[in-house]
N, C-alpha and C positions, 0 to 999 in steps of 0.2 A: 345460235342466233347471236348478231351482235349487236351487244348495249349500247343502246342510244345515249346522246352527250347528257341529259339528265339523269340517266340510270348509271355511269361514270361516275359522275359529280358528288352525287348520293355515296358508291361505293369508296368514295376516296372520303368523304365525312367520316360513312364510318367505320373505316381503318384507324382516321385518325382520333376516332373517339375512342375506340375499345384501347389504341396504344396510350391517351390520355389518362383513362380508367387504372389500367394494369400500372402507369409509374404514380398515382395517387394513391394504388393499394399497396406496392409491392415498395415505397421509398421510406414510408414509417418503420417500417421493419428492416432495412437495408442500414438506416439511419440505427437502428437500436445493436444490430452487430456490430456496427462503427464502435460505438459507445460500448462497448461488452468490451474494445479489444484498445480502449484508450487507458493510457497509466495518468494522465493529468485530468484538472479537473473539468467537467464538460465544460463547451462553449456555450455561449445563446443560439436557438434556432437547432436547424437538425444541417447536417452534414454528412458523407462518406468518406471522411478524412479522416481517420484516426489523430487524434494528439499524443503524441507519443506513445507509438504503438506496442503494446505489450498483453500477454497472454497472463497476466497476473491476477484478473478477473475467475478465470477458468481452472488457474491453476486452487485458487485459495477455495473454490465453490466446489471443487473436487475432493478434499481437504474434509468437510463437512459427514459425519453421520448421517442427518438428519437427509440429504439430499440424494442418498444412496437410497436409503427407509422410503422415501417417496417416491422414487422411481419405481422401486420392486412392486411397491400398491400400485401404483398408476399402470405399472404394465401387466398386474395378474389381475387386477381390474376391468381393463381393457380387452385382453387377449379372452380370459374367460367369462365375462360379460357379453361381447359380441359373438361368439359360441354359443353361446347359450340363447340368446337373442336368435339366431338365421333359426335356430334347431324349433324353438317356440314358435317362433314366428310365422316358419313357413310351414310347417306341417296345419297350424292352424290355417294357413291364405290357401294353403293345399284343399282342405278340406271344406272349407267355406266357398271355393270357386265349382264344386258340384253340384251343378242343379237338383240333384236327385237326394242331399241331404234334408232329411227333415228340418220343416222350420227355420230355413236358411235364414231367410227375410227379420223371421224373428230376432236370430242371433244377430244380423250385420243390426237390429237396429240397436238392439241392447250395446254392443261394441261402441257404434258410431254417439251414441249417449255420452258415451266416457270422454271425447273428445270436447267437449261441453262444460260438460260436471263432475266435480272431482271431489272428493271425501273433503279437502281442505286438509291445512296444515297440521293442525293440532291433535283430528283423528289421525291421521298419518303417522305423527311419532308417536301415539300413544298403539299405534298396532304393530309399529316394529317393536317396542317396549316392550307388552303382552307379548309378542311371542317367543322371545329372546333373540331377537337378530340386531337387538342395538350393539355398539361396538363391535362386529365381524365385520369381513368383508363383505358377507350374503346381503348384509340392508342397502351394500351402493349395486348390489345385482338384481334380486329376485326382486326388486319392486318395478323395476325397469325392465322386464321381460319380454313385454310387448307394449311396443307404439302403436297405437291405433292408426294415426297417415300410413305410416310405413308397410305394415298390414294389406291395407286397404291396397297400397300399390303393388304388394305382392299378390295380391287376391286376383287384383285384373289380368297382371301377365302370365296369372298358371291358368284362368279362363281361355286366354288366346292362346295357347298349346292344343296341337290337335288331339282328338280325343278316338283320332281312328288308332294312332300309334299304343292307347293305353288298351283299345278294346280287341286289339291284338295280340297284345302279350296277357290278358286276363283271358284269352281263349286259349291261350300256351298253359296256363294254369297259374300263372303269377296272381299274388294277391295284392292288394292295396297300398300294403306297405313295401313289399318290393317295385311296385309302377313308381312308388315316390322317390323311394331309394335308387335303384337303376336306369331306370329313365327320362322324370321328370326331373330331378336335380340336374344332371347331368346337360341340359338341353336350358337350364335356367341360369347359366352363368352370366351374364347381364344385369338381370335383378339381384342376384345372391351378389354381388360384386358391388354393385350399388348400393344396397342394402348394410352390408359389410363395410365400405366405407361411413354410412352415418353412423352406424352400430360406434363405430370404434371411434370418430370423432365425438360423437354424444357423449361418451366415459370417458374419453381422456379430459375431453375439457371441462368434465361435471366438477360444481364445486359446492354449490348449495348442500346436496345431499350426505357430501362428506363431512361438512360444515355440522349437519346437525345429529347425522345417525354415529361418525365415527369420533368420537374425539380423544380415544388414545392414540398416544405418541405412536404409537406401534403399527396404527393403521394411519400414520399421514402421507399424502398423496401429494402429487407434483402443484397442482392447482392452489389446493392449501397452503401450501410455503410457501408460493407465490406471493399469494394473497395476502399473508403474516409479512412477507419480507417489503412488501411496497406499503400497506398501510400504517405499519410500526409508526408510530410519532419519535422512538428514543432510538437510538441504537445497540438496543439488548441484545435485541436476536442477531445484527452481524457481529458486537463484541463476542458474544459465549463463541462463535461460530468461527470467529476468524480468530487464531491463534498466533499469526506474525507479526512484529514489531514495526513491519509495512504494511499497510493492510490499504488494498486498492479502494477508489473512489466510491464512495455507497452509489450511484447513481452506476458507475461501468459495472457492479457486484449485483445489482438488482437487473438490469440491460442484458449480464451472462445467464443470469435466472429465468427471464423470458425465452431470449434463444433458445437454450438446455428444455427448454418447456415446451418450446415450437415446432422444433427442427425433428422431431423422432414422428409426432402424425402427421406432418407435411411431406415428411420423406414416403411414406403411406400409397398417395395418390398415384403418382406416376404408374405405379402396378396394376391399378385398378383403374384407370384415366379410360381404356381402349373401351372397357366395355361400360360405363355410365350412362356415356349420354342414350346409348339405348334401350336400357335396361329403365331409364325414368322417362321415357319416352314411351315403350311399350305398356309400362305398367300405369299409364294415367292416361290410356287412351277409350279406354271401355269404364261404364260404372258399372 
């Protein structure tokens, strides 16, 4: 069919809203690679002109211990964090989407609770404390196992999976956990994609948690130096850090801290872009 001159008119708004949207998100940060990759001092306002272009930022923020030590957490964090999240996660949305589980009702209501009410802070640290998972990695993992949303969106889309294909192969003599393993994962690449994506953006970017379960040097994360290197009021932390007799502008050294921060779960998406938007589409269409 074809669009009538108001239904035209409309589509040309909003092309040109969603292109408005995309240079208001995407110029803050185009603006701060400028700045990562300037040897002078910044100007007023934002810009994608470098001032005197120079990789001096990069080079001296490579230079650093401390930024290697954060990466390695941030990505054994991440990588086995979100592992360990789809493996929780969906065997429980697995098993919660059969009608024929006792007390189903029961448990989605107990679950859907937590999404509410929560122990609060100060039992929190006092029960990574108690059990000894302060300072490890495990307190930025095992307490973030399962998100309740997330859950719940996996719940619906193993619902909508047909259920002739699993009474099929349990007539073959397959049990439970092989229908889970060989056929329903396999057939749930959408959601698991989805899902994997938050998984790994939620850990990269956590900083709270690392803030109060981890706070030896040894476990610091990219987030946290961040966090240390923009708040600092003095310049202690890029003095000890920077050992050249030139030491690039604190603002293009904090601006390459971002980037280096950004650029590794942004690169992420593109991978997993194909199957998103159906994988959160299917999974929030049934309750």
């Amino acid at each position: 069919m074809r669009m009538t001159f108001p239904e035209k008119l409309f589509q040309v708004f909003l092309v040109l809203f969603l292109i408005l949207m995309c240079i208001t998100m995407t110029y803050p940060f185009l603006h701060q690679i400028t700045l990562s990759v300037s040897a002078g001092a910044p100007k007023l306002g934002v810009s994608l002109i470098p001032n005197d272009f120079s990789t001096g930022s990069y080079t001296e923020l490579f230079k650093t211990k401390e930024i290697w030590t954060a990466l390695g957490n941030s990505v054994f964090r991440t990588v086995v964090g979100t592992i360990l999240m789809l493996a929780v996660m969906s065997a429980a949305a697995y098993a919660l989407s059969k009608k024929g589980l006792p007390h189903r009702k029961f448990y989605m209501s107990l679950i859907i609770v937590t999404m509410f009410f929560s122990g609060g802070l100060l039992p929190s640290y006092m029960l990574i404390q108690n059990i000894g998972l302060f300072n490890t990695h495990w307190a930025l993992i095992i307490p973030s196992l399962i998100n309740t949303f997330w859950l719940i969106i996996m719940r619906n889309f193993f619902m909508e999976l047909s259920e002739e294909i699993e009474e099929s192969a349990r007539m073959d003599g397959a049990n439970d956990l092989r229908i889970f393993a060989q056929i329903v994962l396999p057939v749930s690449k959408p959601i698991i994609a989805t899902i994997t994506l938050f998984c790994a953006v939620m850990h990269w970017n956590a900083w709270f948690d690392a803030l109060m379960y981890a706070q030896k040097q040894s476990l610091l994360v990219l987030q946290i130096y961040l966090r240390r290197l923009i708040i600092s009021q003095d310049e202690s932390m890029i003095a000890t850090a920077m050992m050249s007799t030139v030491a690039p502008p604190k603002e293009s050294l904090k601006a390459a801290v971002l980037v280096f921060t950004t650029l590794p779960i942004v690169a992420v998406y593109p991978f997993l872009q194909k199957h998103f938007a159906k994988g959160i589409l299917m999974g929030s269409v049934k309750g």
